[in-house]
N, C-alpha and C positions, 0 to 999 in steps of 0.2 A: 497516500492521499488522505487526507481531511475533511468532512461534512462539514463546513458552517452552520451552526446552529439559530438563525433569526430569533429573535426573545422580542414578546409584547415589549410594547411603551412600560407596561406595568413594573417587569422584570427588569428590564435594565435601566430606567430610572430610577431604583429604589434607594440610591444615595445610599450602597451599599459602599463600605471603603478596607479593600485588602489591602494587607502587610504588604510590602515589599518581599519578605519572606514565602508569605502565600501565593503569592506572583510565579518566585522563585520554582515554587516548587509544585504549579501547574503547568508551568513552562519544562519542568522536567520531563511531567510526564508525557506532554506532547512528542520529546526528542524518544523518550522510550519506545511508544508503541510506534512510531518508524522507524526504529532500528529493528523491533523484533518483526515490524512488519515484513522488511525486505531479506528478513533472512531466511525468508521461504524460496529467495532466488538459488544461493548456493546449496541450498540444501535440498532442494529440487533435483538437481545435479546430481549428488551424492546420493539421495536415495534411489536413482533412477538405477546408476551403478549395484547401489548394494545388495537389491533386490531383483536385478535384470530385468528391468520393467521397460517397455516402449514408453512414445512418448502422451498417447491418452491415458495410459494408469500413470503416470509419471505426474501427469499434470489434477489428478486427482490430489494432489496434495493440494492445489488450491481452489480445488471446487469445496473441499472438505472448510477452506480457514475461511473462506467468502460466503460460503453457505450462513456463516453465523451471522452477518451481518443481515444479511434479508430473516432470519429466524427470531434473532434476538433483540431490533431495533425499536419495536416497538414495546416488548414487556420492559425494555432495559430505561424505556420512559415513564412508564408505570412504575415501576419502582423507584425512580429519580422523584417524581411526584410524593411518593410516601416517605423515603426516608432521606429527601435534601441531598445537594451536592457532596457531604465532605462525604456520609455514610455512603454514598453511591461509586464515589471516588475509592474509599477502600474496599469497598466489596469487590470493587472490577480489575483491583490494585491482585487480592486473593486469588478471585477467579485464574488470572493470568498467569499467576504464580505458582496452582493445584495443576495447570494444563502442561508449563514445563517441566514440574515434577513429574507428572506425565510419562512424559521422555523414560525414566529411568525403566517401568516396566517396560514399555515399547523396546528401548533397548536389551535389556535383560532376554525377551522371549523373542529377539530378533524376527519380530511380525511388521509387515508394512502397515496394518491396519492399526495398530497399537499406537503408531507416529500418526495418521490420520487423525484417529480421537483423540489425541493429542491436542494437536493442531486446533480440531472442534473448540473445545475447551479454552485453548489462549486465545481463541477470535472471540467468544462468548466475553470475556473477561473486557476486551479489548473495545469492542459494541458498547458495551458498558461503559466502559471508562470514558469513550468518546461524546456517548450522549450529556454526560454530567461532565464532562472539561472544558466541550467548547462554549457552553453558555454560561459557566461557571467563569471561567476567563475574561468575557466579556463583561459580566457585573462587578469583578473587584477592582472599583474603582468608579470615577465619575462615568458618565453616560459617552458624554463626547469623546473621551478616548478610546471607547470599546473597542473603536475600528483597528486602534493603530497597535491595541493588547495581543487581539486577535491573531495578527497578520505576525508579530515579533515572536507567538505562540507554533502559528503557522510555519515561520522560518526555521525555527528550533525542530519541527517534525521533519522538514525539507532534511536537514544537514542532520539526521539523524538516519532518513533513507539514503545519504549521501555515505556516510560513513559504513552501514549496517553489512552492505555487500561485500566491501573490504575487511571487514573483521572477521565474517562470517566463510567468505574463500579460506584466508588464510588458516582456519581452526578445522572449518569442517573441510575440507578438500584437501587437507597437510597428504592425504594418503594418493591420490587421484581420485577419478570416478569408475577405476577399472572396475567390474564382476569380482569377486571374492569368489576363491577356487577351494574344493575341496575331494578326495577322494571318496568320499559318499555323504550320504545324505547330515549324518551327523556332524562328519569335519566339516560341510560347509554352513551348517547352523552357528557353529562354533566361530567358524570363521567372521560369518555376517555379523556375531553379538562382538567379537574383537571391534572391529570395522566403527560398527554403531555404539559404542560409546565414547567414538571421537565426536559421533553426533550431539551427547548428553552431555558432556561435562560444560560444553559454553552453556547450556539452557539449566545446569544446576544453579552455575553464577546470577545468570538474568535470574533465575525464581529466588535467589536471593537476596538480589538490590529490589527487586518488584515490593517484596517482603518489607525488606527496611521501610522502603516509599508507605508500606499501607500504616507500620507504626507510628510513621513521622504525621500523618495524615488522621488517625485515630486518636491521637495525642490532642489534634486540634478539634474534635468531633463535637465538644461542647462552646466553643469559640462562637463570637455573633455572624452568620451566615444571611446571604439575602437568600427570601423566599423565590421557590423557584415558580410559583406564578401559576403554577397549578395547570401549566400549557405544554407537559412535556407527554401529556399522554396519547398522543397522534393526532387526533383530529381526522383522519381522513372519512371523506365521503365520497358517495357516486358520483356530486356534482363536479369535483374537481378532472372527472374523465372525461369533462364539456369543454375542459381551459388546452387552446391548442398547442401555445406556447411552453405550457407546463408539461401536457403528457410526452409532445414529443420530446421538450426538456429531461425527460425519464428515461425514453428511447436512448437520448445521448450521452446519459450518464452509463445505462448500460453497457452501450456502445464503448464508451470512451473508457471504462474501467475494465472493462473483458481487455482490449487492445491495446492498452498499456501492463496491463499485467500478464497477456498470454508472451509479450514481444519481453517483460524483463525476464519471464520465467525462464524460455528457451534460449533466454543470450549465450550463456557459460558452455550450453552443448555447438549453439551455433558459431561462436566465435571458436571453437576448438577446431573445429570440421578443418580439413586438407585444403580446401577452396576458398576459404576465409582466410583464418591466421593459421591453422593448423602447425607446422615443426617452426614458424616463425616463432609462437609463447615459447617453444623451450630457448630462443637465443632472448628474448624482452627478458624471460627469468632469470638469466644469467644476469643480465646488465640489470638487474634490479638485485638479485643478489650481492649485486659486489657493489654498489651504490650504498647500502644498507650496510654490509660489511665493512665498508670505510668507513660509514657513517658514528657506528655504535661498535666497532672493534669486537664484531665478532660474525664467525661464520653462519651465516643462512641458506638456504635454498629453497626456490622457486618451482612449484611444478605445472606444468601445462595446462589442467586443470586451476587451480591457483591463480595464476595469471588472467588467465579467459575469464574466472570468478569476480576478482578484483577489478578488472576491466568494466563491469556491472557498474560500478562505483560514479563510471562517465557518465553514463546514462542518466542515472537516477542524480548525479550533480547538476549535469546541463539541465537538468528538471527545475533544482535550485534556484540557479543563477539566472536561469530564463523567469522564475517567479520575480524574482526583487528588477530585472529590466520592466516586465510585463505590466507589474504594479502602475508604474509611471505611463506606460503608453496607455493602458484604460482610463488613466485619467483624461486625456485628449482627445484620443481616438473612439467610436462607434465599439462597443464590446462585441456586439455583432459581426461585426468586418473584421476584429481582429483576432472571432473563436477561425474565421470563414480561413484569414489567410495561415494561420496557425494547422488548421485542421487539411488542408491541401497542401503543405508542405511534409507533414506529418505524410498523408498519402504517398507523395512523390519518394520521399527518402523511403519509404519500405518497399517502393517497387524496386525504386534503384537499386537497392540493397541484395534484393532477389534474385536481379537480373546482371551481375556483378560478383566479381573477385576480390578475394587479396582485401589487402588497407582499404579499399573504394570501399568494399561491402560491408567492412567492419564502420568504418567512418558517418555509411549512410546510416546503418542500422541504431547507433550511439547518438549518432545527433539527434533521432527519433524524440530523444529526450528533451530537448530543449522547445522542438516543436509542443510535445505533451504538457509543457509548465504552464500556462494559463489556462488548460482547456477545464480543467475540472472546476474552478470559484467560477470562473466565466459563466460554463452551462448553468449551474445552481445558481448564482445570483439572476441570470437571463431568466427561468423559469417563474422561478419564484415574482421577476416584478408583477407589481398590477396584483396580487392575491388577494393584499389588505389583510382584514379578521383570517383566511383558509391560510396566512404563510406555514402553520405549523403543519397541518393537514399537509399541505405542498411537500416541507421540509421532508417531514415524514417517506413520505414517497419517494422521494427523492432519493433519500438511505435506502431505503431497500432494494433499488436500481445495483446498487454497488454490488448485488449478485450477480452482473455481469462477468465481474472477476472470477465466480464460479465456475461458470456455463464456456462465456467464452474460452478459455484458454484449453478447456476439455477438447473443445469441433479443433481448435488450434495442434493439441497431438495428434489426433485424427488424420488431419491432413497432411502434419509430419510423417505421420508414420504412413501413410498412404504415397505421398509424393517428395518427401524431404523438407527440410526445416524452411530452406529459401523458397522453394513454393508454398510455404504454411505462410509466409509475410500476406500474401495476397487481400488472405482472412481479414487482420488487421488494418490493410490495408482499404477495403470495401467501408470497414467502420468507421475508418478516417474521412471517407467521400460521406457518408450518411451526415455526417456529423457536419461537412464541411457545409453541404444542403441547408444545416438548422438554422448554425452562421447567416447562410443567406436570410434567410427565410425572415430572423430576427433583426436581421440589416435594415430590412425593407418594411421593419415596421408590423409584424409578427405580433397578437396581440394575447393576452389572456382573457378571453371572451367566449362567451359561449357560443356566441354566433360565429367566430369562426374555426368551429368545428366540424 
């Protein structure tokens, strides 16, 4: 997911006019940080394995990479303010690139904790990168098209969380998610740093296209940039905890990003389980082994983990595909009534899901995703109408909600690991009704006023 960045009349009027090149190559970075984003799905998976973790420390790995976003959204605007787009673009370009390097001790000293800081670090980088692309995106060029730079920026992050699970199964899960075995303490340390540098070699490669991205971008560092308006350093005040539309707008981005990220993180363990696909993935692995094998004249193999990983891929696609349908229906339809019916189908499929076997439960749980495509620009632009002067204040806040993804997916192991992954949907499930409420609420005419507060 993506933050829309609102920019004054000031800033995105400024008859600023980017390259086609410079286009090019903010739109990269957009597919970037959603590929590296959702490769916290499979790799969830795998470190759950490697270190026999249940599924609340498990899901620590993404209270660790969302934690950055509420920690880092607001200084990563203060320094957007001091040193301009391109410099803020490579700094977050660096950041992201020290964080997978990262990887390599984490790996080497086979610590969970080592992969968490990790993780800290490429989200720091990522927060960054985000604050200074999406309003950067929107200035290169005339005003009137901002809308439509945006959204072609947007779709590139889409089909780059589309892709990310699918690369990411196949590399990091080539081994399964089994425990790594050893007869004493040493052979299994040994064992786990084997293990974990199948974790590190994909995140060598990312920290070195990240790398190239910051030189191509420091090259252009003295190039004529628009001024960023001097609006990116939060603005928030007490007043804005008067606007009712806006705070419960915050409540739902919370909501909404805990329950789409606790629902991709636990897919690969859930769609493995016996009662879902379970020994189904090893015959789909077959028949995708030999598809592939015909395909490119050479032998492959699939593993159950793999499979169940890649399968991700649905999820986070029908996310896609329901964005570029969704575009067009908001143009018609009430954005309200269509966060309301969105947000109660979302509900239904994770009960269903819960309460269901086999294909039905995998089916329900995946199409989740196409429910979740509109709910995030939806609630953020619903928020934010009516602010006027406070949007940035608003916006502000609005980011640092996305520690939902933190928090929630943590009570989400919890309850895994208390009750099992299909009673864990519930969780998410509750989120989807809250949210479905705001829908209403905003349907009906919901306003940002202080008086109804």
């Amino acid at each position: 997911m993506i933050a829309p960045s609102p920019l004054p009349p000031t800033a995105a009027g400024n008859g600023a006019r980017g390259s086609l090149r410079t286009i090019v190559m903010v739109v990269g970075l957009f597919f970037a940080w959603g590929f590296i984003t959702v490769l916290n799905d499979p790799l969830i998976a795998k470190l759950k394995g490697l270190f026999s973790l249940n599924y609340t420390e498990a899901m620590l790995t993404q209270f660790a990479f969302f934690l950055g976003y509420f920690i880092f959204s607001i200084p990563a605007g203060q320094v957007l303010s001091r040193l301009g787009y391109i410099r803020t673009i490579v700094l977050g370009l660096v950041v992201m690139a020290a964080g997978c390097l990262l990887f390599a001790p984490a790996a080497m000293a086979g610590t969970y904790i080592g992969f968490l800081g990790a993780l800290f670090i490429v989200a720091a980088g990522i927060t960054t990168l985000q604050v200074a692309a999406n309003p950067y995106i929107a200035v290169l060029g005339p005003a009137e098209t901002s809308s439509s730079r945006l959204t072609l920026a947007q779709a590139f992050n889409s089909l780059g969380t589309f892709i990310g699970p699918f690369i990411g199964a196949i590399f990091l899960l080539q081994n399964g998610v089994a425990a790594p075995t050893g007869a004493n303490p040493e052979a299994l340390k040994a064992a786990r740093v084997a293990e974990a540098t199948l974790v590190l070699k994909p995140f060598l490669v990312i920290a070195a296209v990240l790398l190239v991205f910051a030189l191509l971008f420091w090259f252009k560092r003295r190039a004529p940039a628009p001024s960023t308006g001097g609006s990116q350093s939060g603005g928030f005040h007490v007043g804005l905890l008067t606007k009712s539309r806006q705070i419960l707008g915050v409540l739902s981005i919370f909501l909404y990003v805990g329950a789409e990220v606790a629902i991709g993180s636990g897919l690969t363990n859930y769609l493995m389980q016996d009662s879902v696909l379970g020994s189904q993935s090893g015959a789909i692995g077959k028949s995708a082994a030999g598809l592939m094998g015909s395909l490119f004249h050479h032998d492959v193999a699939f593993n159950a983990a793999q499979v169940a990983g890649t399968m991700v891929s649905i999820y986070w696609g029908l996310a896609m595909v329901g964005r570029f349908i969704g575009s067009a229906v908001l143009a018609r339809v009430n954005p309200g009534r269509v966060l309301l019916v969105h947000a109660v189908a979302a509900m239904a499929l994770a009960l269903v899901s819960s309460q269901t076997f086999g294909v039905t439960a995998a089916i329900a749980v995946l199409a989740i995703g196409f429910a979740n495509s509109i709910m995030f620009p939806t609630i953020f632009t619903l928020a934010l109408d009516g602010l006027g002067e406070e949007t940035s204040g608003g916006s502000s806040l609005l980011c640092m909600a996305i520690v939902g993804g933190a928090l929630i997916p943590v009570a989400f192991g919890a309850l895994a690991d208390a009750k099992g992954l299909a009673f864990a949907l519930i969780l998410p499930a509750a989120c989807y009704m809250l949210i479905a409420i705001y829908g209403w609420l905003a349907a009906r005419g919901l306003k940002n006023t202080a008086s109804n507060a």
